[in-house]
Phi, psi and omega in degrees: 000122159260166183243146161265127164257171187236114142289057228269141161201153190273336177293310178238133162246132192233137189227151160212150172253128151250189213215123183233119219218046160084027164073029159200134203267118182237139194292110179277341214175141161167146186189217166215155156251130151260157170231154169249140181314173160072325157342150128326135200289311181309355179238346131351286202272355179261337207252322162280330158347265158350308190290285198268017154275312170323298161324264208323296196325305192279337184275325193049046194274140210254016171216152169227122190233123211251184164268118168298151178259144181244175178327127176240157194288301195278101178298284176347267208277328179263007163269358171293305208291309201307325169329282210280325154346303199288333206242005187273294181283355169276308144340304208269321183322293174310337186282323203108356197295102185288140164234157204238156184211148196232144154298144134292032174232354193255317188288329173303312163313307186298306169273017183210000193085319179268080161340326180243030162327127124066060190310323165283356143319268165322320222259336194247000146301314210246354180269298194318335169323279263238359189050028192274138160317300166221163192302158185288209184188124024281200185293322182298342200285304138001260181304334143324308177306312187306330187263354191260342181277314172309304190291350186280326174271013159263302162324314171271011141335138154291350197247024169243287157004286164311326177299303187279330161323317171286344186279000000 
């Protein structure tokens, strides 16, 4: 199967593509759509569009598993996120792309075992899954890989399995 994991932010969208297999994973592609600060936020948001209709296009990924957003402090920067989210899910809609979200307690579980892991934990979980040389980069990228390992291990639930069969 393949997957898109997401890291939505409106400054960094951290993405990773992977190969999901019988729990073993291979990197096709990851990275960030980055925006510059000081833009109009709407042409921000036109611009991670544009990015991940790229993606989809070249990748065909056949799940997109994105980070749910929880309670954020600074309201300002998570309605940016949610902003640039929306338009993220909207991307994966037109593709067709089904999608799925994860907690950062559910990815942490998934790649490292641990629910309250770490952030380098993880990031150094997901780089050995994935046979990477060194953790990927940017950070955002790291975790995009990380939400895409979650759902390839969740997909091969027997109780995800059942799910996606009715779909």
């Amino acid at each position: 199967m393949r997957i898109l994991g997401i890291d939505p932010g409106y400054a960094i969208v951290g993405y990773g593509v992977v190969e999901a297999y019988n729990a073993s994973y291979r990197p096709l592609e990851y990275g960030a759509v980055t925006t510059q600060a000081g833009v109009d936020f709407g042409l921000r948001l036109k611009e991670i569009y544009e990015g991940m209709t790229e993606l989809l296009g070249t990748f065909r990924p056949q799940a997109a598993a994105v980070e749910k957003l929880f309670f954020i402090n600074n309201k300002t920067t998570g309605i940016g996120v949610a902003e640039a989210r929306g338009v993220i899910l909207l991307a994966l809609a037109q593709a067709g792309v089904p999608l799925f979200e994860y907690t950062p307690m559910q990815v942490k579980q998934a790649v490292t075992g641990y629910g309250k892991a770490q952030k380098h934990q993880v990031q150094e979980m997901t780089r050995r899954l994935l046979g990477l040389p060194e953790i990927p980069r940017p950070d955002d990228a790291a975790d995009a890989l990380a939400m895409a390992i979650c759902h390839g291990q969740a997909a091969g639930s027997p109780l995800r399995r059942g799910l996606l069969d009715r779909i």
